[in-house]
C-alpha positions as CSV (number, residue, x, y, z in Angstrom):
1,X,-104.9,169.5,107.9
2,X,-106.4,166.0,107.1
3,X,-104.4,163.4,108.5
4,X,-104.7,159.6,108.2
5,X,-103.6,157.0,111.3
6,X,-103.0,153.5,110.8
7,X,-103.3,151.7,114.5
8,X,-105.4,154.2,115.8
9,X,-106.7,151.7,117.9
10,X,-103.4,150.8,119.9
11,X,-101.6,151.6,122.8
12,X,-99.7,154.5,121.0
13,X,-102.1,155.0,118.1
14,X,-105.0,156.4,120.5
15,X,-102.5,158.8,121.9
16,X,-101.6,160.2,118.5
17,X,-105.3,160.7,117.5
18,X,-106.3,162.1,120.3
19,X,-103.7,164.7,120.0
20,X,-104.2,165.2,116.6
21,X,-107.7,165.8,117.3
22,X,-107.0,168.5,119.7
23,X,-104.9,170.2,117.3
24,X,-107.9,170.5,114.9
25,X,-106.9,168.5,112.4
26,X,-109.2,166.4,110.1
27,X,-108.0,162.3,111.2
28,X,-109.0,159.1,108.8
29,X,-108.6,156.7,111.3
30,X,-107.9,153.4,109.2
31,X,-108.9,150.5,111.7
32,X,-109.6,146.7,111.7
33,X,-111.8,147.4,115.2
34,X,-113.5,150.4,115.5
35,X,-115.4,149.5,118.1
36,X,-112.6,149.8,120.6
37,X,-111.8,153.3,120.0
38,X,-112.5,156.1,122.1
39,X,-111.4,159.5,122.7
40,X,-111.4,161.4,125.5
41,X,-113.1,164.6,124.6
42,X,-116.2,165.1,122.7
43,X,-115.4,166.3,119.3
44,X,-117.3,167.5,116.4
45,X,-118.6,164.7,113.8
46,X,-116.6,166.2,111.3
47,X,-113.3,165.6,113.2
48,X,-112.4,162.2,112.9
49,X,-113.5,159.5,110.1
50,X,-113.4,156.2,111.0
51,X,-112.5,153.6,108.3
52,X,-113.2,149.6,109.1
53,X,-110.4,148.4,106.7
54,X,-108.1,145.1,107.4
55,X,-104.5,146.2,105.9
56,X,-103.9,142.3,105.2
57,X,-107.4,141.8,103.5
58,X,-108.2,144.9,102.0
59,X,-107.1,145.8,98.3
60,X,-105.1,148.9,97.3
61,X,-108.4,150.6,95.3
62,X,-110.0,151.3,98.3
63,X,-107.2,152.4,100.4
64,X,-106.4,154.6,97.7
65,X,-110.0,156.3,98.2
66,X,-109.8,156.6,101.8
67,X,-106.1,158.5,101.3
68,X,-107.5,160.9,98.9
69,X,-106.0,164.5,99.7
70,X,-104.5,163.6,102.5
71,X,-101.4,165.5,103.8
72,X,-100.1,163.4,106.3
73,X,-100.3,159.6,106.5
74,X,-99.1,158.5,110.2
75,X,-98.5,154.6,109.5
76,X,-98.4,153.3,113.3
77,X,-100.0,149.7,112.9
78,X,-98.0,147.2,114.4
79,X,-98.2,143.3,115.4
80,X,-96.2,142.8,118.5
81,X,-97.6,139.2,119.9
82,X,-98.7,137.0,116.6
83,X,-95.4,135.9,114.9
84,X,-97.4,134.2,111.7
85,X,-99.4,137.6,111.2
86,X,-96.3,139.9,110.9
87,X,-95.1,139.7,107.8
88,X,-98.4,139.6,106.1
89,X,-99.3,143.4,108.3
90,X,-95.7,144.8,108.4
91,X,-94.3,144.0,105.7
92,X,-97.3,143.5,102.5
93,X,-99.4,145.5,104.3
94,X,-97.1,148.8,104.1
95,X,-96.4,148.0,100.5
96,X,-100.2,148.0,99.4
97,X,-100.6,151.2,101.7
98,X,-97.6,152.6,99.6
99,X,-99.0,151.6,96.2
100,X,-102.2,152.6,97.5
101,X,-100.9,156.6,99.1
102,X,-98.7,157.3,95.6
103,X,-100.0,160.5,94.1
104,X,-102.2,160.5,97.4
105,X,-100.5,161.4,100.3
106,X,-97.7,164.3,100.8
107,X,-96.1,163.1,103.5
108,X,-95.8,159.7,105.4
109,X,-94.6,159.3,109.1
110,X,-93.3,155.5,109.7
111,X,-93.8,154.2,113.7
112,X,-90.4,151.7,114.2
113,X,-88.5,150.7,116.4
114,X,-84.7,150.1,117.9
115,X,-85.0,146.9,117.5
116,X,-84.3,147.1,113.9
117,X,-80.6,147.9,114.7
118,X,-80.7,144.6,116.8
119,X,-79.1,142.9,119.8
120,X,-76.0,145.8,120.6
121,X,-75.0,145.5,123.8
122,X,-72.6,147.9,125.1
123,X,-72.4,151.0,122.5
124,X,-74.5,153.9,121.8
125,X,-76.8,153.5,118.8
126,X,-77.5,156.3,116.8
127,X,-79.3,156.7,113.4
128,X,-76.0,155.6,111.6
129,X,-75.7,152.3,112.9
130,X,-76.2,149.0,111.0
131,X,-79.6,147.4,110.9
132,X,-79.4,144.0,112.0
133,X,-82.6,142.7,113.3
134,X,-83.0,139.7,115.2
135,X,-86.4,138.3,115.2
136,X,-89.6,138.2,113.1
137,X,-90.7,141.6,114.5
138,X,-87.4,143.3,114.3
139,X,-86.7,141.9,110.5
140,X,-90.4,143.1,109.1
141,X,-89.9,146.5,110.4
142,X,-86.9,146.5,109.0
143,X,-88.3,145.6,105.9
144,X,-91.2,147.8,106.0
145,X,-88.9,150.8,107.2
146,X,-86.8,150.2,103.7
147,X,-90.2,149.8,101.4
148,X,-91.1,153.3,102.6
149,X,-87.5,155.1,101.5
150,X,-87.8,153.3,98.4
151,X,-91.0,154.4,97.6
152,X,-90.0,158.1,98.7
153,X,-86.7,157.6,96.2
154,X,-88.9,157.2,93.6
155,X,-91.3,160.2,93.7
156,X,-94.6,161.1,94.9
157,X,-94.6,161.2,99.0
158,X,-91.8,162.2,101.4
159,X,-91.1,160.8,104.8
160,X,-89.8,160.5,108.6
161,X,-89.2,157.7,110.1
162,X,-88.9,157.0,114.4
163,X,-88.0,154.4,116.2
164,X,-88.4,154.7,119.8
165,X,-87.3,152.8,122.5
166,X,-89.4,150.7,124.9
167,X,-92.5,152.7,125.0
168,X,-94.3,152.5,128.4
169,X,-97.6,154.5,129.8
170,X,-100.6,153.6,132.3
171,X,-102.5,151.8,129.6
172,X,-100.7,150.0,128.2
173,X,-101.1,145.8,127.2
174,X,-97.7,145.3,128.6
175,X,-97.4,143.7,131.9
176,X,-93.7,143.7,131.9
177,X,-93.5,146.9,134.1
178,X,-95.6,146.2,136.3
179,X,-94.1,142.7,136.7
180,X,-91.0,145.2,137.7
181,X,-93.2,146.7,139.9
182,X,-94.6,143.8,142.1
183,X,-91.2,142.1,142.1
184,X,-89.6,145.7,143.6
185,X,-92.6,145.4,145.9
186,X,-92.2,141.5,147.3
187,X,-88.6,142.7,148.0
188,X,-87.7,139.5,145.1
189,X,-85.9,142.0,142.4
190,X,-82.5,141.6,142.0
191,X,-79.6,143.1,139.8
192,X,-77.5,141.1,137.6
193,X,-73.8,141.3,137.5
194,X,-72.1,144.8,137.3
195,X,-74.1,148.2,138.0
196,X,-74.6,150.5,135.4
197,X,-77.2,148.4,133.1
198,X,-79.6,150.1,131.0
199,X,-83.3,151.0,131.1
200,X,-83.8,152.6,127.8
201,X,-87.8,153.3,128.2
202,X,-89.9,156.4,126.2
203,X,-92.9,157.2,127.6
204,X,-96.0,157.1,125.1
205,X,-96.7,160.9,125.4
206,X,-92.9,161.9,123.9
207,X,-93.6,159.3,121.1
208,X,-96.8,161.1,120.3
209,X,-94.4,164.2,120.4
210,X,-91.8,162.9,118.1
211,X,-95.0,161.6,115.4
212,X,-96.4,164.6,115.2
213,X,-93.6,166.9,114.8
214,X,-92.3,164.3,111.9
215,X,-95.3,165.2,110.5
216,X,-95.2,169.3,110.6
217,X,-91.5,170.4,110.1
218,X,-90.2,170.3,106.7
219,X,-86.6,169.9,108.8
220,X,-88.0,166.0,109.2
221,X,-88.3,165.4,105.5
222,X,-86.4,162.3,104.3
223,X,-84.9,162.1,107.9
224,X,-84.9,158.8,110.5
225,X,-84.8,159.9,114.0
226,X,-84.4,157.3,117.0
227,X,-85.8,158.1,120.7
228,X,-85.6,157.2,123.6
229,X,-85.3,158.5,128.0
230,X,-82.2,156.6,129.0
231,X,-81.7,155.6,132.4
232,X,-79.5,153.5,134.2
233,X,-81.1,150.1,135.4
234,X,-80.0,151.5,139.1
235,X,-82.1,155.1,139.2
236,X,-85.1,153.4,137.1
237,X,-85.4,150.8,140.2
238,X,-84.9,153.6,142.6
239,X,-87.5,155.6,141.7
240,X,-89.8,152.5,141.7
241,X,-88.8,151.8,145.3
242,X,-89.5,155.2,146.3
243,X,-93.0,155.6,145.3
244,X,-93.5,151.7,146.5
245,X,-92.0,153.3,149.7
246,X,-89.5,150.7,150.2
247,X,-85.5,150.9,150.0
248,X,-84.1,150.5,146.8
249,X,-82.3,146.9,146.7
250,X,-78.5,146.1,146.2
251,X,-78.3,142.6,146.0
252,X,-76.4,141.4,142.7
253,X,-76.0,138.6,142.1
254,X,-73.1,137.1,139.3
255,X,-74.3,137.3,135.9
256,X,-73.1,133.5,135.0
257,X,-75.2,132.1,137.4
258,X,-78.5,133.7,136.4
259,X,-78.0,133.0,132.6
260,X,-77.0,129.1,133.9
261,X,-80.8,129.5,135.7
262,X,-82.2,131.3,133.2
263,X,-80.9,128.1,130.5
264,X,-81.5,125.4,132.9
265,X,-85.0,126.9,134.4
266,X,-86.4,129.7,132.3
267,X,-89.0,127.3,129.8
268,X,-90.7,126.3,133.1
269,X,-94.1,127.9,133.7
270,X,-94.6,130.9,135.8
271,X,-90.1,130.9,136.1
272,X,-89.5,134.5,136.0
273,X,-85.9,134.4,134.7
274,X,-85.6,133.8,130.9
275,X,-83.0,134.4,128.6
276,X,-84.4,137.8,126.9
277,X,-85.2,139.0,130.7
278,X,-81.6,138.3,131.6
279,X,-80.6,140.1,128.2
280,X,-82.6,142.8,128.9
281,X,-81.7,143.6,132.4
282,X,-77.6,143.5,131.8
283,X,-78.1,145.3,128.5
284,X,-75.5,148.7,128.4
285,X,-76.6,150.1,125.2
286,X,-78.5,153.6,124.7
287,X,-79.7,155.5,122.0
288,X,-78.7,159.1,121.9
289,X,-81.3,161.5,120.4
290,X,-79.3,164.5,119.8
291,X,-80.3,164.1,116.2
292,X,-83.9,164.6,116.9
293,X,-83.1,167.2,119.1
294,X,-81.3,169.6,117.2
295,X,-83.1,168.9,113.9
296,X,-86.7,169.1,115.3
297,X,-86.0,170.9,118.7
298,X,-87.3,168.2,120.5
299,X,-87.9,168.0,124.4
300,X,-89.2,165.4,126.4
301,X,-92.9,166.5,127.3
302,X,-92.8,164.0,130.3
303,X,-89.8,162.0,131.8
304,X,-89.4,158.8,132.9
305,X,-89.6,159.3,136.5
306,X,-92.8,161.3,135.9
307,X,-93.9,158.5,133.9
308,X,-92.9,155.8,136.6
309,X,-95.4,158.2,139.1
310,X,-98.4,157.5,136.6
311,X,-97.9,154.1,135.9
312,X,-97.7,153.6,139.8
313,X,-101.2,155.2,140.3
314,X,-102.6,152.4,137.3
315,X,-100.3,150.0,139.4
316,X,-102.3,150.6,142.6
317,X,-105.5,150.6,141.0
């Protein structure tokens, strides 16, 4: 099958190449960097085609020659840190990809995220729920997420869309975990207000998973499909503290007293409490992925806790 991979060069897009490559299929790797990539095997030259092409800069004639016959488009490129350069990448990117993959590609499989559905706090969030996104990274995958149905609604491509939860692994550019980790570790972490917050974590392998079998079963068509490895805040710590060795903690303190900290204290430099942490770690809401389950018969290929033990090796190195 040839495949193409936007973001090929990130944190989940190597992942999905990798195991695309080992599954024999043909991958266009569209990438701004090529130089960063590598792959963990030796493969044949004929495997994988690398691409240098800027989503933002490039027009929709190329792009249209590099999607030529392909079957699967998986569009995984994604800004997370530079607010001004979202839009432009999320957003007009993914509609010159679309003008640029009509009459080209079959089938497209669009990387999103949760945090489309926005800020919930205490209910379970399932494909149904209203979008509404808070933040520039939230709003233009929104927006991109909607530019794909359309374009499916009018003819030419089909598509599956997932939006996972946080995604976490060994490599990956996020220090926030292991910021967990060394807190846990200094005895300094601390729970806020009543148990039973969430931890709603995917690890990068069951996104890979969830992409690829978006992209083979014909039950995925037209479908969005959310996912995530819920935990409570409580057994995520726990199995931290275990492999660190140490006991797990149970000092709470009030949640009014952290947010007045977090207001008073949290634009100080190097302060570890800030509003979204304080958000993040009293949140209750999950997302259920029965959906995914029983449409794709998807299973986790590695849980969190299994997870946690790999990301604790890259934590000690």
């Amino acid at each position: 099958m040839i495949v193409a991979v936007t973001g090929g060069t990130g944190f989940i897009g190597k992942k999905l190449v990798e195991r695309l490559l080992e599954r024999g299929d043909t991958v266009r790797l569209l990438t701004r960097d090529s130089s960063c990539f590598s792959i963990s095997r030796d493969n044949p030259v004929n495997d994988i085609e690398i691409h240098q092409c800027d989503l933002v800069k490039i027009d929709s004639e190329h792009l249209s020659e590099m999607l030529q016959d392909v079957e699967v488009l998986y569009h995984c490129a994604g800004q997370l840190s530079d607010l001004n350069s979202m839009r432009a990448l999320h957003v007009e990117g993914t509609r010159k990809l679309l003008k640029a993959a009509k009459g080209k590609v079959k089938h497209w499989v669009q990387l999103s995220s949760v945090g489309v559905y926005g800020p919930v706090h205490e209910d379970a969030v399932d494909e149904h729920s209203p979008l509404n996104p808070v933040g520039e990274y939230e709003i233009t995958k929104a927006e991109s997420d909607q530019l794909v149905i359309e374009a499916a609604g009018q003819g030419g491509l089909s598509y599956s869309i997932l939006r996972p939860s946080n995604v976490f692994g060994a490599d990956m550019n996020n220090q926030s975990l292991f910021s967990m980790i060394s807190m846990i570790d200094k005895g300094l972490f601390f729970f806020i207000g009543k148990p039973g917050a969430s931890a709603n974590y995917i690890h990068v392998d069951n996104v890979v998973e969830g992409l690829i079998k978006c992209g083979t079963m014909a039950e995925a068509r037209g479908k969005v499909f959310n996912l995530s490895d819920h935990r409570t805040l409580e057994k995520f710590v726990s199995v931290i503290a275990e492999l660190l060795g140490k006991p797990a903690t149970r000092l709470t303190i009030p949640q009014p007293i952290v947010r007045f900290l977090a207001a008073i204290l949290g634009k100080l430099p190097g302060f570890p409490l800030t509003t979204s942490r304080v958000e993040a770690l009293t949140n209750r809401s999950h997302y259920p992925i029965t959906h995914i389950q029983q449409k794709l018969g998807y299973q986790h290929v590695k849980s969190v806790e299994e997870g946690l033990r790999e990301l604790f090796g890259a934590y000690q190195r």
